[in-house]
C-alpha positions as CSV (number, residue, x, y, z in Angstrom):
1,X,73.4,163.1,-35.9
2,X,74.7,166.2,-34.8
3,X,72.5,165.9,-31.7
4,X,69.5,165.9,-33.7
5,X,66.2,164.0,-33.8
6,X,65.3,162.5,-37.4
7,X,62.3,164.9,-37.0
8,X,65.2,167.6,-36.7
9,X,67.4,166.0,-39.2
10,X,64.3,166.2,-42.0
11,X,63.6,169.4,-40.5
12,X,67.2,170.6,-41.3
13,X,67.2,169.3,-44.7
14,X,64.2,170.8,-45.7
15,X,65.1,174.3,-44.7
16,X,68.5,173.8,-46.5
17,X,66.5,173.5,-49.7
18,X,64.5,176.4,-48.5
19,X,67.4,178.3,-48.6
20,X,69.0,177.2,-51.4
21,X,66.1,178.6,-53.5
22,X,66.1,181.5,-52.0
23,X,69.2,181.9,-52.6
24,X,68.9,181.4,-56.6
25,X,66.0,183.1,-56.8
26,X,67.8,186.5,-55.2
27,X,70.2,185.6,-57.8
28,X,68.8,184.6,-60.7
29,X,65.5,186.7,-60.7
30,X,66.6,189.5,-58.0
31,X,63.8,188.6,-55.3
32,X,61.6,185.5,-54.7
33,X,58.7,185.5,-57.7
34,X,56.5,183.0,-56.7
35,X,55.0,182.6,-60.1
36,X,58.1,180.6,-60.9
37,X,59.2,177.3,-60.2
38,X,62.4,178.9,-57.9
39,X,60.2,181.1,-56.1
40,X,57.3,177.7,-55.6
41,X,59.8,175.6,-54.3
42,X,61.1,178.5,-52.1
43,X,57.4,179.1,-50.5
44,X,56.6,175.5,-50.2
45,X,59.5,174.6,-48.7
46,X,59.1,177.3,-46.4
47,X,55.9,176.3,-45.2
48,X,57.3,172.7,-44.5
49,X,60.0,174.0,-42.9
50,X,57.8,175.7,-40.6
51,X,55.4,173.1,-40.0
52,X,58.0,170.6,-39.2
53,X,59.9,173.1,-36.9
54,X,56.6,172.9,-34.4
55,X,57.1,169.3,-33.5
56,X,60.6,170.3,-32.6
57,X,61.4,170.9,-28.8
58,X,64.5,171.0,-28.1
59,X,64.4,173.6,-25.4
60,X,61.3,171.7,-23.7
61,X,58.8,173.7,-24.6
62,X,56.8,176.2,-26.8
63,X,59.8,178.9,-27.5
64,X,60.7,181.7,-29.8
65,X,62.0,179.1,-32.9
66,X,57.8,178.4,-32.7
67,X,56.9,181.7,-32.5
68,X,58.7,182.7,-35.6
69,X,57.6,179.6,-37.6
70,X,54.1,181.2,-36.9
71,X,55.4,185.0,-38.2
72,X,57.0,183.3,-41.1
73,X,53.9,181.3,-41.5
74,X,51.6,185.0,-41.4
75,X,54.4,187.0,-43.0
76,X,53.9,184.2,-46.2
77,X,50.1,185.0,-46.0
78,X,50.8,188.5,-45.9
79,X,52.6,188.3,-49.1
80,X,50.5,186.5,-50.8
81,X,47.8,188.6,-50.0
82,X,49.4,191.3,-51.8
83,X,50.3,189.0,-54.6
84,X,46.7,189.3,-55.1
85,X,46.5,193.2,-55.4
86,X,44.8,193.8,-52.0
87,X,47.2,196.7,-51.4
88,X,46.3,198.6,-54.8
89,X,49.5,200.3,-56.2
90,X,51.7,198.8,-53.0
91,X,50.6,195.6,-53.5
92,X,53.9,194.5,-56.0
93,X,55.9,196.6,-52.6
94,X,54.0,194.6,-49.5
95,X,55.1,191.5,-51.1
96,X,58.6,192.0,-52.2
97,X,59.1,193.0,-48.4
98,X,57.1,190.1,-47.0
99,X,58.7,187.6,-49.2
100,X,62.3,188.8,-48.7
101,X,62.0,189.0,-44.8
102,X,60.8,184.8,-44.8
103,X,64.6,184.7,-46.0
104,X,65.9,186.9,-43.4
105,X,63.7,184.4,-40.8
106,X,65.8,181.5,-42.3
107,X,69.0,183.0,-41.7
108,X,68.3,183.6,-37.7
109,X,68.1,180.3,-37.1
110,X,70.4,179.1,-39.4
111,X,73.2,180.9,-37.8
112,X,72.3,180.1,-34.3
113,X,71.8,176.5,-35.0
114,X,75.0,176.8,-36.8
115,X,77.1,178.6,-34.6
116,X,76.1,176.4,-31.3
117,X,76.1,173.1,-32.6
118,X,79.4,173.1,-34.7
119,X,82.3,172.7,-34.5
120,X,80.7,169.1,-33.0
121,X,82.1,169.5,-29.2
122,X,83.2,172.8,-29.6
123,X,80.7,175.1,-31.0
124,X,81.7,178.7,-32.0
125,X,79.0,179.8,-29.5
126,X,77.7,178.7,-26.1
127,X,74.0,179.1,-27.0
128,X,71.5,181.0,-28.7
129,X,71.3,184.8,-26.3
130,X,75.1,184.7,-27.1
131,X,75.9,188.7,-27.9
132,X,77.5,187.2,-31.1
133,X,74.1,186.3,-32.4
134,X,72.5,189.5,-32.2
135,X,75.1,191.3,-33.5
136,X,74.9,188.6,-36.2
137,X,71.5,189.2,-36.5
138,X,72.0,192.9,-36.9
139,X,74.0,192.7,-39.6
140,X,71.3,190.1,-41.3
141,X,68.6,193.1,-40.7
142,X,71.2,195.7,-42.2
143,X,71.7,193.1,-45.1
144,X,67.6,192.9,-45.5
145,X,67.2,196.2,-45.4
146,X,69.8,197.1,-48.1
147,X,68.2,194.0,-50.2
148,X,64.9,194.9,-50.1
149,X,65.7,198.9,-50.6
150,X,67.3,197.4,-54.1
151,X,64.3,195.3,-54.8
152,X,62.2,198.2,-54.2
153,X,63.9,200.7,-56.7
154,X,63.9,198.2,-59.6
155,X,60.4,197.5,-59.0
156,X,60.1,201.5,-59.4
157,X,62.1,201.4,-62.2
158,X,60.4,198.4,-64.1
159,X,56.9,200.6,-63.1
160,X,57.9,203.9,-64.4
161,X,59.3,201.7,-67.9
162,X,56.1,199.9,-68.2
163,X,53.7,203.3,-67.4
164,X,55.7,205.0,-70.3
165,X,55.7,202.4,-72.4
166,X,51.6,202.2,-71.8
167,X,51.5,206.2,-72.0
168,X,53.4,206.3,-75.3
């Protein structure tokens, strides 16, 4: 199917979820919360998406897919860690950033997989160090950056409401 494995096929499906929450959740609550059940299924999907993605070698070997299921894996760490206030007053910061750029590690290789693979027999792009893709993937980093900038300033905003609402 689509010249993938059934480990690639529940691979694929799982990240689809993956990103389907995320999605929602950027919607809906404006970032991924993982308090609630969006933001849950986002990080545990995640995960799986990432553990499944190792026994994947399509390329033959160790490659760069694996090495960013192992960032995604750290960055998720990373923002949990802050979930649990070990960055004092940046802690609520670290982990909006950390959770927001898992998405962003979705999207590469949704669009590469994407973009070489389909059309079936004529993809829009020879392979993965197609110029395409990193333009593709500049604009994704533009598009993080621009989300997580917004994030940021309402997590200010909700801050500066709650310390004079504590203050008052």
């Amino acid at each position: 199917m689509y010249g993938l494995t059934q480990l690639g096929v529940i691979h694929t499906l799982i990240s689809l979820v993956a990103v389907a929450a995320g999605v929602i959740a950027f919607i809906r609550d404006r970032g991924i919360e993982p308090a609630n059940t969006v933001g849950k299924v986002y990080i545990a999907t995640t995960v799986l998406t990432c553990l499944t993605g190792f026994g994947i070698f399509a390329h033959g070997g160790f490659g760069k897919p694996h090495a960013l299921g192992i960032i995604t894996l750290l960055t998720l760490g990373l923002a949990w860690w802050a979930g649990q206030g070990r960055f004092g007053a940046r802690s609520a910061a670290v982990a909006v950033c950390a959770y927001s750029i898992t998405f962003l590690f979705h999207m590469i290789p949704a669009i590469t997989e994407t973009s070489t693979r389909l059309p079936l027999g004529h993809p829009l792009l020879a392979d993965a160090e197609a110029p395409e893709l990193k333009a593709a993937t500049g604009v994704l980093l533009l598009l993080y950056l621009a989300g997580v900038t917004l994030q940021l300033r309402r997590l200010r905003r909700v801050r500066g409401v709650a310390t004079a609402a504590a203050s008052a």
